[in-house]
VODONU-217384 format. One line per field, with one value per residue (C-alpha): residue number from 1; x, y, z. Coordinates in nm, 3 decimals, always signed. Layout:
BEGIN
i = c(NUM:...)
u = c(X:...)
v = c(Y:...)
w = c(Z:...)
***
This chain:
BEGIN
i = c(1:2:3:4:5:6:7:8:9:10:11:12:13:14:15:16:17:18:19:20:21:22:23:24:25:26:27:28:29:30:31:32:33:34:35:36:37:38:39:40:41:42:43:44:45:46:47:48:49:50:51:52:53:54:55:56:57:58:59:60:61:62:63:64:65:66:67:68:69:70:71:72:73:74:75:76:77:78:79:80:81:82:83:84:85:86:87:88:89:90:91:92:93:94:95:96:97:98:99:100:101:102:103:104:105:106:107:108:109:110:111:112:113:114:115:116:117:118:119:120:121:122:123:124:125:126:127:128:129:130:131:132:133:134:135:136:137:138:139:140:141:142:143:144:145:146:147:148:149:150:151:152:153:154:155:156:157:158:159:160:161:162:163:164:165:166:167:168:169:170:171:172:173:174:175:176:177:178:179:180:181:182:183:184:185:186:187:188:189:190:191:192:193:194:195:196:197:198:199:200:201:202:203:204:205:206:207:208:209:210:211:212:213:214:215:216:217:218:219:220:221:222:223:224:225:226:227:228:229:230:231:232:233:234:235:236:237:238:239:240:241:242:243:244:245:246:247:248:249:250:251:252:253:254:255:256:257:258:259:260:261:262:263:264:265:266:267:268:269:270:271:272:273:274:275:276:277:278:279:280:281:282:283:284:285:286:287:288:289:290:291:292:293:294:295:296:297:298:299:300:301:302:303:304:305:306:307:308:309:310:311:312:313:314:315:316:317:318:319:320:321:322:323:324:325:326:327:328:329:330:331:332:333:334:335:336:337:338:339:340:341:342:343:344:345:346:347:348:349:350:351:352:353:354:355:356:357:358:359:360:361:362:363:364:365:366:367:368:369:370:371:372:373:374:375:376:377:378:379:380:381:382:383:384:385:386:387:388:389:390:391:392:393:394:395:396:397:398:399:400:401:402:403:404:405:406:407:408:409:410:411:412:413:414:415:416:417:418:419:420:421:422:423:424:425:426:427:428:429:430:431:432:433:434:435:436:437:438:439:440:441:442:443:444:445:446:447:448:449:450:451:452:453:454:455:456:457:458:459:460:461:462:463:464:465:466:467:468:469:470:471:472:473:474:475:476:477:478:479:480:481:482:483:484:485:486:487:488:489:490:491:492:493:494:495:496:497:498:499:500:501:502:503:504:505:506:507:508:509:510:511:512:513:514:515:516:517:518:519:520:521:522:523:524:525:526:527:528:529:530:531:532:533:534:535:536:537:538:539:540:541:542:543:544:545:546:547:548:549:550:551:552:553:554:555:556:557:558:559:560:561:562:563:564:565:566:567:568:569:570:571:572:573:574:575:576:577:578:579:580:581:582:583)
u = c(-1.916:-2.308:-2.194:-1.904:-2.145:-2.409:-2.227:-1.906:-2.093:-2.320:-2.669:-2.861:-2.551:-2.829:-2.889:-2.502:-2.384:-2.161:-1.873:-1.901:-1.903:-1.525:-1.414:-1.486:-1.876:-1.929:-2.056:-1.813:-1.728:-1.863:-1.510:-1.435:-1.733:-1.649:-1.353:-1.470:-1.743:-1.738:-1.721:-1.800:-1.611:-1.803:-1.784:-2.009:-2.227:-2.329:-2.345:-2.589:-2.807:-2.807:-2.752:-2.497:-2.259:-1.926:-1.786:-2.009:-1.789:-1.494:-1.378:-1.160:-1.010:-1.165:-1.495:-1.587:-1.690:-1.838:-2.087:-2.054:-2.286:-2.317:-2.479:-2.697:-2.891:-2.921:-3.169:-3.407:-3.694:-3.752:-4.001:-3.908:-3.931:-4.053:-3.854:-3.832:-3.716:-3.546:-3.555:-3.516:-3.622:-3.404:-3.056:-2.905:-2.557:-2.776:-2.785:-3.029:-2.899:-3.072:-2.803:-2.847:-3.172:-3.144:-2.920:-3.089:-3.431:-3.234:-3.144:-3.488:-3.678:-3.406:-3.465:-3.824:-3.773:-3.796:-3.498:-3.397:-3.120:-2.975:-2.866:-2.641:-2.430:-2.044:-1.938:-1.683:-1.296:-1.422:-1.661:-1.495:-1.240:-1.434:-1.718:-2.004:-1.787:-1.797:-2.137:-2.160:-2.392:-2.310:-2.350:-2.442:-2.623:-2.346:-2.186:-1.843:-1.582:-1.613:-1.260:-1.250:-1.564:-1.532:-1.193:-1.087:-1.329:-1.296:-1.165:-1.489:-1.480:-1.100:-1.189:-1.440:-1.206:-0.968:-1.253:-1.346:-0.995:-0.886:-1.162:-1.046:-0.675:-0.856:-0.985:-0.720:-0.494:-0.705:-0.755:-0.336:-0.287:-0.490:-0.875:-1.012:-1.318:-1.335:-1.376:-1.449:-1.225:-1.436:-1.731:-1.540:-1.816:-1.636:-1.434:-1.205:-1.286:-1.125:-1.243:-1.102:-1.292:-1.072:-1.216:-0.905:-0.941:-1.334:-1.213:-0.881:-0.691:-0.439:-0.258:+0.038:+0.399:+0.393:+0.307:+0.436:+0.190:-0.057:-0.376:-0.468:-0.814:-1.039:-1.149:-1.243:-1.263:-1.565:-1.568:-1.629:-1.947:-2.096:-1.931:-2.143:-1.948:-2.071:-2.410:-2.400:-2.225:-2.511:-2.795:-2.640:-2.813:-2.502:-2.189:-2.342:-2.579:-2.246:-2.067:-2.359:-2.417:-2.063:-2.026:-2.349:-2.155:-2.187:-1.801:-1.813:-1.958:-1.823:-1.820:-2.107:-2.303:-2.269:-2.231:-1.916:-1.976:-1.747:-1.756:-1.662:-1.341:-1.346:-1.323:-1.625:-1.434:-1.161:-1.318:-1.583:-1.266:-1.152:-1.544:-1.622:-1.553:-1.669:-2.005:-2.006:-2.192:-2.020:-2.137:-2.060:-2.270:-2.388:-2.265:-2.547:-2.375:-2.654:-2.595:-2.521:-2.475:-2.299:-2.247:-2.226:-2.230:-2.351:-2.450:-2.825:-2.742:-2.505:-2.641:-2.929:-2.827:-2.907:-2.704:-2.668:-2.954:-2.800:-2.719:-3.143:-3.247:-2.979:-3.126:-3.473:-3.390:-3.254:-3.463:-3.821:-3.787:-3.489:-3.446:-3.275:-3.183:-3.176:-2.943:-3.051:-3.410:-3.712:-3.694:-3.395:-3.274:-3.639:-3.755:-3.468:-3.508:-3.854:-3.810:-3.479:-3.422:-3.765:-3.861:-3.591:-3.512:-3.891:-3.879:-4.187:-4.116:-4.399:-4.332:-4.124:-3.969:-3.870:-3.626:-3.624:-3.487:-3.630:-3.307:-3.296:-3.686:-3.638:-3.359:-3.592:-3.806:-3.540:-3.348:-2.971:-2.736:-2.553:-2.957:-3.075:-3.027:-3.340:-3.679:-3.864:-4.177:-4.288:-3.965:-4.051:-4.398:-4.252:-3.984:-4.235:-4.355:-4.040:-4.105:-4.520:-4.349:-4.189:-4.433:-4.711:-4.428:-4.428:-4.787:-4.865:-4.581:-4.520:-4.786:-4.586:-4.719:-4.498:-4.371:-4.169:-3.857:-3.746:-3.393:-3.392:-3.134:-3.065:-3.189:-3.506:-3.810:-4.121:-4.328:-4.140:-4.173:-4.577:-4.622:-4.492:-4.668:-5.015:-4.995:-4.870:-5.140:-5.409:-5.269:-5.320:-4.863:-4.692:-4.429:-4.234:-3.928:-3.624:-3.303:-3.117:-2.817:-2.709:-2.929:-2.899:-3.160:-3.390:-3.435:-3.635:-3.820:-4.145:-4.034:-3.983:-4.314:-4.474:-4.349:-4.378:-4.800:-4.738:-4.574:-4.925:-5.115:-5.150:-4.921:-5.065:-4.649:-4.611:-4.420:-4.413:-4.405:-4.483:-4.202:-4.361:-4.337:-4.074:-3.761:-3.903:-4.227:-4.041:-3.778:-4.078:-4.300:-4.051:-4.000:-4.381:-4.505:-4.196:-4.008:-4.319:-4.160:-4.351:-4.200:-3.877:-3.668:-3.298:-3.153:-3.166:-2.859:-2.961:-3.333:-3.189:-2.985:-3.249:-3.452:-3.198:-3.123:-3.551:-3.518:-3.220:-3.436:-3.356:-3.699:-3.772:-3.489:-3.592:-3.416:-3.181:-3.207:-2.840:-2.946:-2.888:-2.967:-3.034:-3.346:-3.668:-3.543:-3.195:-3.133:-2.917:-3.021:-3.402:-3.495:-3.850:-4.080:-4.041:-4.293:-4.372:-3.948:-3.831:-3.587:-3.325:-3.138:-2.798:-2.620:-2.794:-2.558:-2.634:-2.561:-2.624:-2.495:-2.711:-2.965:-3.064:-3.050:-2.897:-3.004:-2.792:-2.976:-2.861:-2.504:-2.441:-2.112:-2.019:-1.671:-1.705:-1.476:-1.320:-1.429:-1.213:-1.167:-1.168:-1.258:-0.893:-0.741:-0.896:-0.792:-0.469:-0.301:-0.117:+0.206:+0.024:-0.211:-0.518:-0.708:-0.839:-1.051:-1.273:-1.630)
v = c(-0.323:-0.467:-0.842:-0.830:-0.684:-0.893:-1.236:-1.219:-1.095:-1.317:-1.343:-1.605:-1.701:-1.774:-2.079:-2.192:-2.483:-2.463:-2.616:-2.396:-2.044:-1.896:-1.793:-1.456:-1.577:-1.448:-1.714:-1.879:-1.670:-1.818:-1.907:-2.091:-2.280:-2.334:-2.470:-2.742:-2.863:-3.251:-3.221:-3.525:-3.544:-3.465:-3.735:-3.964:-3.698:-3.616:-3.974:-4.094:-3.757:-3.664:-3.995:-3.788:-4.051:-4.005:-3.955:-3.603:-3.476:-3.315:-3.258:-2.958:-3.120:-3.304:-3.076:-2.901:-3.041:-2.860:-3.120:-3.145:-2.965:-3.266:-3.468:-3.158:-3.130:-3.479:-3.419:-3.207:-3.465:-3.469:-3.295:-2.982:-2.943:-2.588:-2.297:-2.061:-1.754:-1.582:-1.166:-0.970:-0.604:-0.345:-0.385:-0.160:-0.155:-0.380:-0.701:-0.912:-1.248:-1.329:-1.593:-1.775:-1.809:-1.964:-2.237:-2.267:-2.293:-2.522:-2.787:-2.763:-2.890:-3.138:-3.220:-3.252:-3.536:-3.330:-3.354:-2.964:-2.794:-2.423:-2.251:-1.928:-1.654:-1.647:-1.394:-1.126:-1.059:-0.747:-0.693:-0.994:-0.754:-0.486:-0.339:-0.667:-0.957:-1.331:-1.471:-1.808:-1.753:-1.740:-1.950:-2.289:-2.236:-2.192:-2.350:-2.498:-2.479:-2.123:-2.009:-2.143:-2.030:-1.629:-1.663:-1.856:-2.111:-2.291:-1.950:-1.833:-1.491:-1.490:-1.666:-1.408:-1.096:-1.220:-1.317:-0.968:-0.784:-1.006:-0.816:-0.462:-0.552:-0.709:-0.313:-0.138:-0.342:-0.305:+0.068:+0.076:-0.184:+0.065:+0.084:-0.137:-0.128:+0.260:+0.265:+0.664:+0.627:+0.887:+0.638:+0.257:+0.148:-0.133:-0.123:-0.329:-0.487:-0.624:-0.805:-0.543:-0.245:+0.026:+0.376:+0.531:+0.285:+0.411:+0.662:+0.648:+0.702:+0.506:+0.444:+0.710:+0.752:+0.739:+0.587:+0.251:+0.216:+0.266:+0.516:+0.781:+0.771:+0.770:+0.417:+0.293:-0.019:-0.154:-0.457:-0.771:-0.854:-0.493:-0.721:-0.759:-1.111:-1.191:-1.141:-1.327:-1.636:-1.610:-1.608:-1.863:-2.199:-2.370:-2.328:-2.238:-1.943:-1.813:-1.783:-1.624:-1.331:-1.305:-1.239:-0.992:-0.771:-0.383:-0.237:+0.067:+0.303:+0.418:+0.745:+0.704:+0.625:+0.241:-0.045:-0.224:-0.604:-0.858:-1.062:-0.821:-0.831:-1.246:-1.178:-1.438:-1.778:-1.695:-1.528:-1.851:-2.069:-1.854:-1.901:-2.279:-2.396:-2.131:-2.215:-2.549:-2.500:-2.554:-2.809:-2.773:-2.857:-2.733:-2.758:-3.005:-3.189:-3.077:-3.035:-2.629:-2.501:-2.184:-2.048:-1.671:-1.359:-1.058:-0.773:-0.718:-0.307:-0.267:-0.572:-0.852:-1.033:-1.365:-1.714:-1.869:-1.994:-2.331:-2.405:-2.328:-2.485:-2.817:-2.797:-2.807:-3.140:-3.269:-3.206:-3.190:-2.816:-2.547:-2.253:-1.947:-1.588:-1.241:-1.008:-0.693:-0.622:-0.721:-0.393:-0.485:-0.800:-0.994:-0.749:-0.823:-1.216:-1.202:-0.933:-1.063:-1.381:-1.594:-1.412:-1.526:-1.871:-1.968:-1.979:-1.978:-1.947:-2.109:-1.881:-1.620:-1.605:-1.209:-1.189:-0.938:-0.871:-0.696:-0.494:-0.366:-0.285:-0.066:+0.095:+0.196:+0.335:+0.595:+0.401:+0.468:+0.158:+0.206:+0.144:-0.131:-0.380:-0.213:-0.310:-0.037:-0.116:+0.280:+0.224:-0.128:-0.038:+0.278:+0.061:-0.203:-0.008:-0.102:-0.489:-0.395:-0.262:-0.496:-0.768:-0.532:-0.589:-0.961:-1.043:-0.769:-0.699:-1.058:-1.231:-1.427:-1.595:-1.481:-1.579:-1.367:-1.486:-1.309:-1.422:-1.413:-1.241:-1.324:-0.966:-1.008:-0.956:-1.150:-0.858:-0.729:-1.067:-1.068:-0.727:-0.795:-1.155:-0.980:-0.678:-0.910:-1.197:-0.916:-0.840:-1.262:-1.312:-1.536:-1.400:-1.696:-1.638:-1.883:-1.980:-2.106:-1.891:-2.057:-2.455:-2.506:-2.670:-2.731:-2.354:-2.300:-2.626:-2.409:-2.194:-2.441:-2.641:-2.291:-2.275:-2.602:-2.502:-2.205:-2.409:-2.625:-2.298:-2.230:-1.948:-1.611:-1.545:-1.245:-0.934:-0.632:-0.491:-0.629:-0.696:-0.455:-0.152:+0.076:+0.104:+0.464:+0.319:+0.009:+0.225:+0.442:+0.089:+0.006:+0.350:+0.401:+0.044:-0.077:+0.227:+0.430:+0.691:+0.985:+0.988:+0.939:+1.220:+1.194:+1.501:+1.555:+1.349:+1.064:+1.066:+1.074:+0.770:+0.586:+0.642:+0.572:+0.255:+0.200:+0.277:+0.024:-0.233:-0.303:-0.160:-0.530:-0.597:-0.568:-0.311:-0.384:-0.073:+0.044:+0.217:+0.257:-0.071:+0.096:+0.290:+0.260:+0.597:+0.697:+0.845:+0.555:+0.777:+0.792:+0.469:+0.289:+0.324:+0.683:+0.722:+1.054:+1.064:+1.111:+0.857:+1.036:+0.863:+0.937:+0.728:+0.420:+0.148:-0.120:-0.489:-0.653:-1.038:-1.027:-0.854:-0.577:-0.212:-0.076:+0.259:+0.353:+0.564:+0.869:+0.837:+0.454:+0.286:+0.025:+0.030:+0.036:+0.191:+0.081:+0.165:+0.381:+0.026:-0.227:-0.546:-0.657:-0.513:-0.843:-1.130:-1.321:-1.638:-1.832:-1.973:-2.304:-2.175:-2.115:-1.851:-1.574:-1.264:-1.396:-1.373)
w = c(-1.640:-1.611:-1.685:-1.427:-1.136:-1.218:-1.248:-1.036:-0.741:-0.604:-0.844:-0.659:-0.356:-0.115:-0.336:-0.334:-0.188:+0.085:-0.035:-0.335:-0.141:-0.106:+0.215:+0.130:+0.113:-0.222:-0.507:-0.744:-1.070:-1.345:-1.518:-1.182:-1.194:-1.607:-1.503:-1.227:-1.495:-1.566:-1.958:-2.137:-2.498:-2.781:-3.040:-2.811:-2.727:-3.059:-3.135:-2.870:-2.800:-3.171:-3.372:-3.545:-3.726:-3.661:-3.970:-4.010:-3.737:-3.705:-3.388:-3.239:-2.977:-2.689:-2.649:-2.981:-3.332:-3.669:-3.824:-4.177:-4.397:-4.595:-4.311:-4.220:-4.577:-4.549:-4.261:-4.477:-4.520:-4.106:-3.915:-3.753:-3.375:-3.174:-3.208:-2.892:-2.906:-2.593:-2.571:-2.316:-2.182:-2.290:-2.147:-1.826:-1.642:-1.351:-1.615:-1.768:-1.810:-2.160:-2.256:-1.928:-1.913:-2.279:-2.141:-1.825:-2.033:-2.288:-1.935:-1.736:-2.096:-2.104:-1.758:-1.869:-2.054:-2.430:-2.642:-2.655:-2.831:-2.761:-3.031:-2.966:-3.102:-3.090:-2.835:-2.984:-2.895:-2.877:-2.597:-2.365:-2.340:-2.298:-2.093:-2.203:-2.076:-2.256:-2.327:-2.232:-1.992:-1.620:-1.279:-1.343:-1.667:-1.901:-2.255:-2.214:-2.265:-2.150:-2.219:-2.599:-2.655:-2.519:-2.671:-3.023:-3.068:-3.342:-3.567:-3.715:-3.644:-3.760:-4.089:-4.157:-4.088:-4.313:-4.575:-4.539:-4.518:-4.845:-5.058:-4.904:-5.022:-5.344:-5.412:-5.314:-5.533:-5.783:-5.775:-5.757:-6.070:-6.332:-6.161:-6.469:-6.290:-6.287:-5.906:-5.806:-5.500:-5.325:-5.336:-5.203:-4.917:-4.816:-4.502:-4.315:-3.995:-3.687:-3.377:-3.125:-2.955:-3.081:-3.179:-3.347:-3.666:-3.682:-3.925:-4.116:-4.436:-4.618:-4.906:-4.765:-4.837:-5.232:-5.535:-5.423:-5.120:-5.259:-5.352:-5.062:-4.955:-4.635:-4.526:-4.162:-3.970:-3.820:-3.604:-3.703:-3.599:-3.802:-4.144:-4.399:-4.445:-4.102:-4.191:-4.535:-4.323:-4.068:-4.347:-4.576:-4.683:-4.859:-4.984:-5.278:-5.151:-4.966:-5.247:-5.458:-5.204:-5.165:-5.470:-5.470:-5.232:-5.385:-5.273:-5.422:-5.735:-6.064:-6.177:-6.337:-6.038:-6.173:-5.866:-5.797:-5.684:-5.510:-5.856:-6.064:-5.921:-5.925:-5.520:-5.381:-5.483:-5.279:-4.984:-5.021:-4.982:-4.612:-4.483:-4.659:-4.271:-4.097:-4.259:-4.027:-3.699:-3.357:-3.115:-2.815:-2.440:-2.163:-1.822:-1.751:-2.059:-2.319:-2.688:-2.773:-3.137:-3.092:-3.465:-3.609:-3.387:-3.558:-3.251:-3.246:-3.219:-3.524:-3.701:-3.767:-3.393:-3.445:-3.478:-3.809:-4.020:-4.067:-3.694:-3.595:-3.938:-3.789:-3.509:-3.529:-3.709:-3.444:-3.179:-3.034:-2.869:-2.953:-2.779:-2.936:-2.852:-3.087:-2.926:-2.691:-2.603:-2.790:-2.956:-3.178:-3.171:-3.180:-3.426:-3.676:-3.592:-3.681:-4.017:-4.150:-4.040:-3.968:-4.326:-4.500:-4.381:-4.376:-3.975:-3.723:-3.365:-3.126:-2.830:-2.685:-2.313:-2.199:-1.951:-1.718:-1.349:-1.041:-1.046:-1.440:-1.392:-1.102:-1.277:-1.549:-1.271:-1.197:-0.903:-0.920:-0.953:-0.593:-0.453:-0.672:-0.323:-0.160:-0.211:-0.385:-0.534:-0.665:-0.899:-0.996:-1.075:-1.286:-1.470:-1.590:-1.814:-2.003:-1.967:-2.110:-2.390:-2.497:-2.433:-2.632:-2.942:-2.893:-2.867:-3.091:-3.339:-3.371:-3.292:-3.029:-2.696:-2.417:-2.076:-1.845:-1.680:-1.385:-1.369:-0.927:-0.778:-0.420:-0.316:-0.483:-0.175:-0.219:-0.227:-0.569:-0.746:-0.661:-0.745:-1.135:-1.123:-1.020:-1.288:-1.599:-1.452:-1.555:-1.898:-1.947:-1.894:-1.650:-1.463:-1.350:-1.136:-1.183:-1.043:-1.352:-1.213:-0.930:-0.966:-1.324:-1.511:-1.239:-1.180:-1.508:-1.480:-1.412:-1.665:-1.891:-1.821:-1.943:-2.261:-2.283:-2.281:-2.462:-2.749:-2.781:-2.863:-3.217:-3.340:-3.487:-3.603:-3.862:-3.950:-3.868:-4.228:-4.537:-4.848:-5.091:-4.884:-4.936:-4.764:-4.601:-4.468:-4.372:-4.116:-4.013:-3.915:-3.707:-3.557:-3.499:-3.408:-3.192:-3.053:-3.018:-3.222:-3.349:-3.669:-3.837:-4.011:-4.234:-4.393:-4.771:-4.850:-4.691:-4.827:-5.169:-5.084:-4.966:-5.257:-5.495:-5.358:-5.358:-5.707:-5.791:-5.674:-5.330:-5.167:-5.136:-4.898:-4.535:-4.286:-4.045:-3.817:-3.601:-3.296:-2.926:-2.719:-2.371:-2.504:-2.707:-2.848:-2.971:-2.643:-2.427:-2.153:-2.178:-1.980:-1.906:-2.234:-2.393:-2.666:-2.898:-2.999:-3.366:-3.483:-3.682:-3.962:-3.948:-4.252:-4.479:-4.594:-4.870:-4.803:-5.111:-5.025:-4.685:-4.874:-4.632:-4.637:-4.286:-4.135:-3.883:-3.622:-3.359:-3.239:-3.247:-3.378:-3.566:-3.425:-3.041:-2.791:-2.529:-2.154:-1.858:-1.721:-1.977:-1.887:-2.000:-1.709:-1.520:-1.720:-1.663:-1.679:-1.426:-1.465:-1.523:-1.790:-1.594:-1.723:-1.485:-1.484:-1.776:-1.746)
***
């Protein structure tokens, strides 16, 4: 419930207007202040901020439009702008507000004067009905229109379930109509996915009641953002390179040991036909009436957490400065955006903003969540050790310069804000506190003006492990230099599978590590910065088409559960239509 305590109750109120306070005092929710936003339509927008012709647009009612990828490769010849990218600490039930600060950010260089794009992920069905909430942002810094965009949108995520489901039927069918293919039923990796939290389909089996329905055999469901599909969507160049990694997808093994791909059962032409609009971006705006690309939304703890490669690529084309986030702390979703995505779309980021807040830092230090109000500055001081680590791994590990963004809170004491601007001032960081929540652009102007400077440095950008080491030392880089691990371990069966997919000729793929987001170890519980762990492999999967090898790590899922409370128990809808309850 960290989004709903953090948002809905009051973040920065002592900055509200008056006529925007209920009676009850408390600030707006964020969906009511969606709601009263003065949207302008977005065929003009696109055509007077972005010189995007008309005709390269199609529009999804008043306030959403895909650009066509036609117009978008026609942009290839400009200059790019500077590419910022937003991470965070590592997340706690007290909130962060990472997506936030990347619109408020994404305003105040607006504001500025410099032509700035955001560029997010799609939130998931999944989590907004959950225990995560929408992702939108929150207060005044938010992309609109809120509900489409925590909800539908423009059917992405639904085009790449089916894209996805279609090639489970395709196997299954094929398996029941002879098994040409010689699929050893006991080996089919490919699972089904859909865009609900729901634990029971983790582990399944079908193809009961008879001959008729079907082959028996175990299968699962993962959710939608763990799809390899959404991966290959989110790492695609053109219709053309989707379709090629679709078809690249490994589904299952022969008897023989032999792969199984997506084309071999003439599977990618139709799945490329589901995703061929999918592969569009999404523009949308902020509520300061800014461009947005929201496009692709794979989870930074199951997956590679970052937007599509075509929206930043579009973007950077389009503008002088854009400002982009990789999900969860620096740990994960930064360290995948820099290994998997910046190295295989050619990308360089200029600088790096961390967010943190005085609340999720003293939480780290020990504090419990029912004291997080009071000033104490022992706990602050023991949970920054959380916010150094992940600095070290952006200055360090990527080679990044870095500001701090202390999203305020209207608790926040002066004293706690000095003490983290005096200790990161000595370690050569600006802490810069904003108020993006609650005043919108003008909140992060400092912050903006910063990386602004930080953008004029030259950029010492690199990875954190070469292509030519294995897939072992790769996993055990990442365990060592960014979770402080002391080592990594797997059992025998999964060593052998990750050297006999090193030995297929995959060691050249990057990893794209599935692990706990609350903790630099696989522990959710260990907070702050624990170092000297061993980061256990639990199960390696192949994705061919995104071409990455996934290790999943200690106890995390790729099909989430559902909380005591779910965060659907809040969301309703007047007899008018009015959605409420969203956040």
């Amino acid at each position: 419930m960290a989004a709903r305590s953090f948002y809905r109750h009051g973040l920065n109120n002592m900055s509200a207007k008056p006529s925007e306070v209920s009676k009850a005092g408390s600030f707006p929710s964020n969906i009511e202040i969606a709601q009263r936003g003065k949207l302008k339509p977005i065929i003009p927008l696109a055509t007077e901020r972005l010189g995007i012709p008309e005709d390269s647009l199609e529009p999804y009612g008043h306030y959403k439009a895909k650009i066509s990828l036609e117009y978008l490769a026609s942009l290839k010849d400009r200059p790019d702008g500077k590419l910022i990218l937003v991470t965070a600490i590592s997340p706690t039930p007290a909130g962060e507000g990472k997506t936030t600060t990347t619109v408020g950010l994404g305003d105040a260089l607006n504001q500025l004067g410099k032509r700035a794009i955001v560029c997010l992920r799609e939130p998931a069905l999944g989590p907004v009905f959950g225990v995560k909430g929408g992702a939108a942002g929150g207060g005044y810094s938010q992309v609109v229109p809120m509900e489409d965009i925590n909800l539908h949108f423009t059917g992405d995520f639904a085009a790449i379930a089916l894209a996805n489901n279609l090639l489970a039927a395709l196997i299954d069918n094929h398996i029941q109509q002879g098994n040409a293919l010689g699929f050893d039923v006991r080996r089919v990796t490919w699972r089904r996915v859909v865009d609900v939290n729901d634990r029971a389909l983790r582990n399944i089996v079908i193809g009961l009641g008879g001959t008729a329905h079907g082959v028996p055999r175990e299968d699962g469901f993962d959710i939608v953002v763990a799809s390899e599909v959404m991966a290959i969507l989110c790492l695609s160049t053109s219709i053309k390179d989707l379709k090629e990694r679709l078809g690249s997808i490994v589904v299952g093994y022969r008897g023989d040991g032999q792969p199984i791909r997506a084309r071999d059962l003439k599977a990618h032409g139709a799945m490329t036909a589901l995703l061929k609009t999918a592969l569009a971006p999404n523009l949308v705006q902020t509520l300061e009436n800014n461009p947005a690309f929201i496009h692709g939304g794979p989870f930074a703890n199951i997956a590679h957490g970052c937007n599509s490669v075509i929206a930043t690529r579009s973007a950077l084309k389009l503008a002088d400065f854009v400002v982009t986030e990789a999900g969860f702390g620096a740990d994960l979703g930064a360290e995948k955006f820099v290994d998997i995505k910046c190295r295989k779309a050619g990308l360089k980021p200029s600088a790096a903003v961390v967010v943190a807040t005085i609340r999720a830092l003293k939480y780290h230090g020990g504090m419990e969540l029912a004291d997080l109000k009071n000033e104490n500055l022992e706990a602050l001081e023991k949970g920054a050790v959380n916010l150094e680590r992940h600095i070290d791994n952006v200055r360090n590990n990527y080679g990044l310069h870095c500001v701090v963004a202390i999203n305020r809170r209207a608790e926040d004491t002066d004293r706690e804000i000095k003490q983290l601007i005096d200790r990161f001032a000595a370690k050569g960081v600006r802490v810069v506190a904003a108020t993006h929540f609650a005043d919108g652009g003008k909140g992060a102007l400092e912050l903006g003006r910063e990386v602004v400077r930080l953008c004029e440095q030259p950029s010492g950008f690199h990875f954190v492990y070469e292509d030519g080491a294995s897939l072992w030392d790769k996993m055990k880089a990442i365990a060592t230099k960014i979770y402080h691990a002391a080592d990594i371990t797997a059992d025998a069966k999964v060593r052998a599978q990750i050297k006999q997919l090193q030995d297929a000729g995959y060691g050249h793929y990057p990893v794209c590590v599935a692990k706990t987001q609350y903790s630099f170890s696989t522990d959710p519980k260990l907070r702050g910065a624990p170092e000297g762990h061993v980061v256990g492999i639990r199960e390696v999967r192949l994705a061919a088409g995104a071409e990455f090898v996934i290790m999943i790590c200690g106890d995390v899922m790729t099909m989430p559960g559902l909380p005591k409370v779910p965060a659907a128990d809040s969301i309703d809808v007047d007899d008018n239509g009015k959605i409420t309850g969203l956040f």
